[in-house]
N, C-alpha and C positions, 0 to 999 in steps of 0.2 A: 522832546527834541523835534523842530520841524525836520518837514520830509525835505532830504537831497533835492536839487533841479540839476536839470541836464538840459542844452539846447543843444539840438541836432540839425545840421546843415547841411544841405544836398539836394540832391533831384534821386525822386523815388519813382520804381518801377511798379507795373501789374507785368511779375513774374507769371508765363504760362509754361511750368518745366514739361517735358514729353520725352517721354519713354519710350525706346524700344523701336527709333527711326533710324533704321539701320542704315537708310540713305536716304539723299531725296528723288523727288517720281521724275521721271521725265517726262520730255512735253505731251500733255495729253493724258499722263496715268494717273492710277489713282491709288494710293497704299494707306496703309492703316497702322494705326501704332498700338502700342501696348496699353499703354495706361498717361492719364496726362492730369495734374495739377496747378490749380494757381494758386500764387499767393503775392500777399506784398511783399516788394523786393526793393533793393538800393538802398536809400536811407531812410526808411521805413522798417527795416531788419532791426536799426538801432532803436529807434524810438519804440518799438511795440516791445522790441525786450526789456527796454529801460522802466517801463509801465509796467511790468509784468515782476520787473522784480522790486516795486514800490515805489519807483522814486517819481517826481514830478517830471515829465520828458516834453518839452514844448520841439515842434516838428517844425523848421523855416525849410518850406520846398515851393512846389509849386503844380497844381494840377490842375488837365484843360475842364473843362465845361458840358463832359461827356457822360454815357454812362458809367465808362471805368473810373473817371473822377472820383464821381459820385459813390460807388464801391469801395475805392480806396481810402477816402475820406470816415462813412462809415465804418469802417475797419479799424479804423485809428482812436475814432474814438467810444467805439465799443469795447477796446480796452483799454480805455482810459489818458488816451492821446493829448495833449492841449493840440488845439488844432488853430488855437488864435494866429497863429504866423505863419498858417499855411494860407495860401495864396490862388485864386482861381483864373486864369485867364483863359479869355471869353474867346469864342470862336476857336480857339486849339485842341484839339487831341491830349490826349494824358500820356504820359511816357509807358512804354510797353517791351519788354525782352521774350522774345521766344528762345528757350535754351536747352537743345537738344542733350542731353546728358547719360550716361551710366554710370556707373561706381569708381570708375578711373579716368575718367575726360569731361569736360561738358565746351558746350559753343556756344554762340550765341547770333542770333536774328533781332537791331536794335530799332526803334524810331523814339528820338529824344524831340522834345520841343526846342524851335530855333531859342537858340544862348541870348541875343538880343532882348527879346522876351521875356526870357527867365530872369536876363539880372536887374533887367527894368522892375520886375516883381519884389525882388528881393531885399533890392535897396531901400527900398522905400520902407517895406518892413524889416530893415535893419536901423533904420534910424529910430524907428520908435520903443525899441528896446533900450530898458535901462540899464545900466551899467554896472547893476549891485544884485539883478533878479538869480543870475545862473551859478552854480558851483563848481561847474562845469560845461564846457563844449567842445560837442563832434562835428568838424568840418571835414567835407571833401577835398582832398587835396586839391584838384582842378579851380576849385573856387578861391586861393589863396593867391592867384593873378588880378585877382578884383579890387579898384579902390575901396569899395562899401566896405567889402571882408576884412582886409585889413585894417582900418579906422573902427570897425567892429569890435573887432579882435585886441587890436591896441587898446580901449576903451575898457574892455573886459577884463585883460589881464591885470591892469591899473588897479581891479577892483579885487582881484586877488583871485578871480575867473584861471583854471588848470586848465589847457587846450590840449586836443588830440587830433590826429587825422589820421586816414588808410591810404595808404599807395593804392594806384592800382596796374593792369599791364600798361595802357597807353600813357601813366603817370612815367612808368620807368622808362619805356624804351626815349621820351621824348625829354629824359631827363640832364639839366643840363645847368649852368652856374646860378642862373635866377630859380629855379628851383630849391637850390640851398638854402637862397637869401628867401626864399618864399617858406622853408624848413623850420625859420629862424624865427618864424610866429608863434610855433607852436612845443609842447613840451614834450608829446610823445606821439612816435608814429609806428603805425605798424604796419609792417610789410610782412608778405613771404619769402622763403629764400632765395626763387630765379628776381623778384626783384630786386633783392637785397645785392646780389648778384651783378644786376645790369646796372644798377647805381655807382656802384664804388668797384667795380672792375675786379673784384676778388674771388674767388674760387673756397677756400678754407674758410668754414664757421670762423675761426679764431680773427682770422684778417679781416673779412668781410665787418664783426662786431665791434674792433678796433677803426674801423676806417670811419663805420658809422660814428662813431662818436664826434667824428670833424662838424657831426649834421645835428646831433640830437644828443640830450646830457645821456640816457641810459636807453641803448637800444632795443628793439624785442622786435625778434622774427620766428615767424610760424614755421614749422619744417615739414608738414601734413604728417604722415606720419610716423615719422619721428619726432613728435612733438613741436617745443618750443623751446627758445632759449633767448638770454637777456645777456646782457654786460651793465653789472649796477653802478653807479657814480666813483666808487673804492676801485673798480676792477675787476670785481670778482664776479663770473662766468657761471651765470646759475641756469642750468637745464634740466626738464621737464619733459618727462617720457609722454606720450600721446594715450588715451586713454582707451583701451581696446574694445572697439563699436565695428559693427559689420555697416559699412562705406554703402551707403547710398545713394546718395548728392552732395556733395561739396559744397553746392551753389548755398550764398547765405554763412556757409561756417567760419570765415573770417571774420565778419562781420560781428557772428556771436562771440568769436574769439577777444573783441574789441568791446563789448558790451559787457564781458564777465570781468573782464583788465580792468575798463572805468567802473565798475560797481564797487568792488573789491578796495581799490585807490580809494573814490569817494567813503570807504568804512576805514580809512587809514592802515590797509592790510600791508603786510611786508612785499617786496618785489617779488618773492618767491611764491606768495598767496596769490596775490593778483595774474601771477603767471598759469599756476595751477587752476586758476577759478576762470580764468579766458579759455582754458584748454578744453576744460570742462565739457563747458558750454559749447564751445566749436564742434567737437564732437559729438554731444549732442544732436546736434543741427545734423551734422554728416550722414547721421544715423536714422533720416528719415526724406520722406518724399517734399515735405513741404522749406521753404528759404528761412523757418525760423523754428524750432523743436519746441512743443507744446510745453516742455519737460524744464524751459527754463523760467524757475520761479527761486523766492530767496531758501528753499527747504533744500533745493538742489545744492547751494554753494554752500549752505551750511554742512549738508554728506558728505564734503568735499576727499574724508580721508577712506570713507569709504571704495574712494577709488585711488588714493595714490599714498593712502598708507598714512601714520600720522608725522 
């Protein structure tokens, strides 16, 4: 059987997470924190986990011409990244988050490359992608206001191409009718529940998952922890207790959450599997300092009942 593909769409970060900044200095001071890691972050979470749990992950982003470039680039395909559709533009900076976090909060400190730029990059290397190469695609939601993306996306789907994409906060709060129609690309989206929340004006899992379905055929929202929970195409309300990890970082475990869903999908697992095996994973992530858990490989989703019974 050939290996699965997956293309992954977005702007990736050099995550630097720090610990233990219990405020910032003022002018003049100088303070120290705890402990500080980096890693790849944004849409670089999906792609290093999609390579880690086998499948073929080709990365469409875009990174400056710097030394963080340079690192993140190496990273990607030291484990196995296709890095042909990622994109270097010259004279820019690389995208970077500083995200001050502990086990129940995290912030964030951002500098993205100008938008202009990026989708000057993007399109160009959207056109030369064929139409029959991916089994799959993860877009950024923000990226689905773009002509390229969608003539991309159109083109893919045609070809029997499953689309997915993630909310994220400034996706919901500035969420609004073309969003819908922008919804309407793709097959499954995942949110958390305060955005599930600001989208569709609902309060109650039960309304909030019925409203969703105006957007999307089978919904799935993260509850941290409290797990996750679905509404399948039938109707029926399948939820998914959270897998009990002592909470480290958050930052990244959506992400994973999305990465163990389309793995799962792509193995043609049931909506109940795919739920269980994104949870997994998420928690995983949660449960460590770095934006992606070393831990997620194909031997982890095969344990799967080892954590939630069979």
């Amino acid at each position: 059987m050939s290996k699965r593909s997956v293309l992954v769409i977005g702007p990736m970060f050099a995550d630097l997470l720090i610990e233990g900044a219990s405020q910032m200095p003022r002018s003049g001071e100088e303070r120290y924190i705890d402990s500080y890691t980096v890693s790849p972050g944004g849409n670089a979470i999906l792609a290093l986990a999609f390579a880690r749990l086998g499948l073929h992950c080709a990365l469409l982003s875009t990174i400056g011409d710097d030394f963080i470039g340079a690192e993140l680039r190496d990273s990607l395909e030291t484990e196995g990244v296709d890095t042909s559709t990622l994109s270097v533009i010259e004279n820019q900076q690389s995208n970077i988050s500083l995200i001050f976090h502990d086990a129940s909060d995290r912030s964030f400190l951002t500098w993205v490359q100008p938008d202009p730029l990026v989708h000057e990059h993007a399109s160009a290397v959207a056109r030369r992608i064929e139409s029959n190469h991916f089994d799959h695609v993860h877009i950024c939601f923000e990226y689905l206001s773009h002509r390229w993306a969608q003539d991309l996306l159109r083109s893919l789907r045609r070809s029997g191409t499953s689309i997915s994409t993630g909310l994220g906060y400034q996706d919901s709060v500035s969420w609004n009718q073309g969003s819908v129609e922008q919804a309407s690309l793709v097959d499954w989206i995942f949110m958390n529940e305060e955005e599930a929340r600001r989208i569709t004006g609902k309060r109650e899992i039960r309304d909030l998952l019925h409203a969703l379905r105006g957007i999307v055929r089978e919904p799935v929202v993260t509850l941290g922890r409290e797990g996750s929970v679905a509404l399948s195409e039938k109707g029926e309300t399948i939820r998914v207790p959270a897998v009990d990890v002592s909470v480290v970082n958050t930052t990244g475990s959506g992400d994973s959450f999305a990465a163990g869903f389309i793995y799962a999908l792509l193995q043609r697992r049931s909506l109940m599997e795919c739920i269980r095996i994104g949870g997994l994973f998420g928690s995983m992530t949660a449960s460590v300092k770095e934006s992606l858990s070393p831990r997620i490989r194909p031997e982890l989703a095969e344990a799967m009942e080892k954590y939630y019974g069979s």
